[in-house]
LUMMARMAR-935556 format. One record per atom (N, C-alpha, C, O): x, y, z. Coordinates in pm, whole numbers, padded with zeros to 5 digits, always signed. Layout:
<rs>
XYZ;...
</rs>
This chain:
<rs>
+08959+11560+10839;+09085+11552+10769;+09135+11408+10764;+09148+11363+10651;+09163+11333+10859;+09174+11175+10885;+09058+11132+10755;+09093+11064+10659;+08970+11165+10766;+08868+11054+10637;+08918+11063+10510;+08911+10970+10429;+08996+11227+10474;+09059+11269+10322;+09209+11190+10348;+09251+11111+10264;+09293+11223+10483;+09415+11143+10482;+09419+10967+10403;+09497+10902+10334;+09296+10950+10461;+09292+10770+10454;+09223+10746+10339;+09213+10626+10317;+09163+10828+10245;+09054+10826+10136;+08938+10744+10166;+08893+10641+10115;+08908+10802+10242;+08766+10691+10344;+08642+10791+10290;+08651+10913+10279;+08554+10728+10267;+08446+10825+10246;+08377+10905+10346;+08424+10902+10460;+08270+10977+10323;+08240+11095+10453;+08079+11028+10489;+07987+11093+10538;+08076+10941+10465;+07967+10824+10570;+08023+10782+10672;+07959+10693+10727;+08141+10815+10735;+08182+10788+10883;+08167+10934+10913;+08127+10946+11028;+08178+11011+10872;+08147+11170+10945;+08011+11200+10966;+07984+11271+11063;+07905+11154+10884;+07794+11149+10832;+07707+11095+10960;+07614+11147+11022;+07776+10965+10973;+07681+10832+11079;+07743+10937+11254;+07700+10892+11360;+07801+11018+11257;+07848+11058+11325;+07755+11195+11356;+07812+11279+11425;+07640+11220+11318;+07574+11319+11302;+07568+11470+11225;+07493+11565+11247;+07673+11452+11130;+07711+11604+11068;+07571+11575+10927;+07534+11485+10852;+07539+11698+10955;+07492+11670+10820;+07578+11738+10678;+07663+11826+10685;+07531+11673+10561;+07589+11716+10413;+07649+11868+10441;+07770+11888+10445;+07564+11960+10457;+07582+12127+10482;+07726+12152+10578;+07829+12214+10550;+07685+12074+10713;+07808+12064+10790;+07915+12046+10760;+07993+12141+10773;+07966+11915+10707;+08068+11883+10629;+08141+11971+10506;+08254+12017+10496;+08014+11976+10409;+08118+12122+10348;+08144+12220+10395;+08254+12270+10375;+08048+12280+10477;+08130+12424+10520;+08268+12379+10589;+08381+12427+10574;+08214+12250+10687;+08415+12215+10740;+08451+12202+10648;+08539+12284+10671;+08477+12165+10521;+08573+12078+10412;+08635+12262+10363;+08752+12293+10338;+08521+12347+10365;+08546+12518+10275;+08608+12581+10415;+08692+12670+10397;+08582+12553+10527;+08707+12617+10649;+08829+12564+10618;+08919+12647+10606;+08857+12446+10601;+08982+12376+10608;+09044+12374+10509;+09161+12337+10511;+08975+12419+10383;+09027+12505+10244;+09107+12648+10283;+09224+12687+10274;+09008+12692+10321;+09042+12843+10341;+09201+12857+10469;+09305+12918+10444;+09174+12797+10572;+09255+12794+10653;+09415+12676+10617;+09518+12687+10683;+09402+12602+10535;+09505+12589+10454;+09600+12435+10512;+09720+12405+10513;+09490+12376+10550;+09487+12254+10561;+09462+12171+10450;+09548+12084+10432;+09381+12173+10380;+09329+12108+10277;+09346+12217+10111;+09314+12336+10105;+09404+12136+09997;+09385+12184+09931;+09341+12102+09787;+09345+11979+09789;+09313+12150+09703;+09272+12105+09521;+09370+12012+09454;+09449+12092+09404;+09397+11936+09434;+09504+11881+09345;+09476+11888+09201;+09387+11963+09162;+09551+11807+09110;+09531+11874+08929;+09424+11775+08886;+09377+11800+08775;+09372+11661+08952;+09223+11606+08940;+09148+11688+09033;+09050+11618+09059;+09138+11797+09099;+08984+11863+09159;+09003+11738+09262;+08891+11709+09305;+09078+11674+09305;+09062+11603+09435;+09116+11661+09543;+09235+11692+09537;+09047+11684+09651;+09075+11722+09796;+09134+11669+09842;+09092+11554+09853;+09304+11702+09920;+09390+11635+09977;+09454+11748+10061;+09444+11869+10042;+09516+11689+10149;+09571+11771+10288;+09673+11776+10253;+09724+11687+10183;+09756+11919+10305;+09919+11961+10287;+09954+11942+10372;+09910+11877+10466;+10070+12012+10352;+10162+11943+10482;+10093+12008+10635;+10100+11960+10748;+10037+12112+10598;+09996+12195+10758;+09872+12063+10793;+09876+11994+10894;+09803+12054+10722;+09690+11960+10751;+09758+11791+10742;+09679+11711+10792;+09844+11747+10706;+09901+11610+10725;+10005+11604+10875;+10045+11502+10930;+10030+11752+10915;+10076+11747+11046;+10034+11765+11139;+10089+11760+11249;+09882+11800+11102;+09797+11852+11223;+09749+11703+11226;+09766+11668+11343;+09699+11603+11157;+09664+11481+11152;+09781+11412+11262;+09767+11377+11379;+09867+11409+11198;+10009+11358+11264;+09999+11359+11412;+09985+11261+11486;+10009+11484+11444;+10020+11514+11583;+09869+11480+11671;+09872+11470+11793;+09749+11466+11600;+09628+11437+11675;+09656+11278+11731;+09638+11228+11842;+09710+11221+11602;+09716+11077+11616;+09820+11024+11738;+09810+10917+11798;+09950+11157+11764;+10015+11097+11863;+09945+11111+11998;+09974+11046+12099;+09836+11218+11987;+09818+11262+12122;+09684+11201+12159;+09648+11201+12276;+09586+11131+12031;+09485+11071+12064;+09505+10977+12248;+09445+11002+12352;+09566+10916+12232;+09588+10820+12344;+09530+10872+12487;+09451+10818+12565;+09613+11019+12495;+09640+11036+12608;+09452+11113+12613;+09384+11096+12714;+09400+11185+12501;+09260+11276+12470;+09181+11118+12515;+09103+11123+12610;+09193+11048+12478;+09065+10933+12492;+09073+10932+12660;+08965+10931+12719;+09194+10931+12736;+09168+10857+12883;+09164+10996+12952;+09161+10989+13075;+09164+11122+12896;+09118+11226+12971;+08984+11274+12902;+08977+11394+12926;+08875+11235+12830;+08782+11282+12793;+08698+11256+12903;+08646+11360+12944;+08659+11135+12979;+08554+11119+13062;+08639+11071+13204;+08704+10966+13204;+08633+11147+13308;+08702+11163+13423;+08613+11007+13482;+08495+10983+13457;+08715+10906+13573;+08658+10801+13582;+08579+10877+13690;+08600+10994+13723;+08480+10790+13742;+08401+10783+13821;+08422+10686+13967;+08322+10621+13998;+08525+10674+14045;+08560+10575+14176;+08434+10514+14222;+08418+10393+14237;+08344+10605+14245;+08250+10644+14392;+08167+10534+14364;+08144+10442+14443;+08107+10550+14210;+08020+10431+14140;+08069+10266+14157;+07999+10168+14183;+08215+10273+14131;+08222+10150+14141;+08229+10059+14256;+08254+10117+14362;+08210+09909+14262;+08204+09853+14330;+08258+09698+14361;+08264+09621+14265;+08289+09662+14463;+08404+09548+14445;+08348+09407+14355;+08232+09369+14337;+08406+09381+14333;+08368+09215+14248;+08336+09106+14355;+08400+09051+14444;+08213+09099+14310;+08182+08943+14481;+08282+08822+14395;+08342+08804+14289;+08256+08771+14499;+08331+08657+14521;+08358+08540+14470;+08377+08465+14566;+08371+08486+14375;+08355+08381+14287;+08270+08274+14362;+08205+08199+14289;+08260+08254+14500;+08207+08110+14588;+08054+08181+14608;+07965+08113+14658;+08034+08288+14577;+07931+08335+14648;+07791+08300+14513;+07811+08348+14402;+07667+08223+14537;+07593+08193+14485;+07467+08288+14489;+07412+08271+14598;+07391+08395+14402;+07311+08494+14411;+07180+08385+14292;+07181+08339+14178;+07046+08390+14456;+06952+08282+14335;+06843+08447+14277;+06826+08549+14343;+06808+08426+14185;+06726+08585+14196;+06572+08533+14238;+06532+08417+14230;+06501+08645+14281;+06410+08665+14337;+06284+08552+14228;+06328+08497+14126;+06172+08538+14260;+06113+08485+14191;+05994+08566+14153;+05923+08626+14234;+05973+08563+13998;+05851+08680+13964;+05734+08604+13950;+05731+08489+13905;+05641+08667+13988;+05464+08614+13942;+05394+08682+13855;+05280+08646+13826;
</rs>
């Protein structure tokens, strides 16, 4: 819906792994379910249910990005020391 909001083409949905088939059947769900509809050029554009469902993704993106991947503490590890000189090993 964001790619029809912004009139972006569907080669960012595309490079994203959907294939052609994929995309329309989403584009014919989001018809049917009444997000997206026809305008008087046959151009696909979002109503208000689908320009508010956009709306509201965009406010809540923020908070979805820093809860998608739970950090990891355990992995990390402290930053040496700026004085500290590491020569690496030597290969043959």
């Amino acid at each position: 819906m964001k790619c029809i909001k912004q009139k972006n083409s569907f080669a960012i949905v595309k490079s994203l792994g959907m294939t052609y088939s994929q995309i329309a059947m989403s584009i014919q769900k989001l018809l049917e379910d009444g997000y997206l509809e026809y305008d008087d050029d046959d151009t696909i554009i979002l109503t208000e249910l689908g320009s508010n469902s956009v709306n509201d993704y965009d406010k809540n993106s923020d908070d979805r990005e820093q809860k998608w991947i739970h950090p990891q503490y355990s992995k990390y590890s402290a930053p040496l020391d700026p004085s500290i000189i590491i020569i690496p090993k030597r290969l043959k």
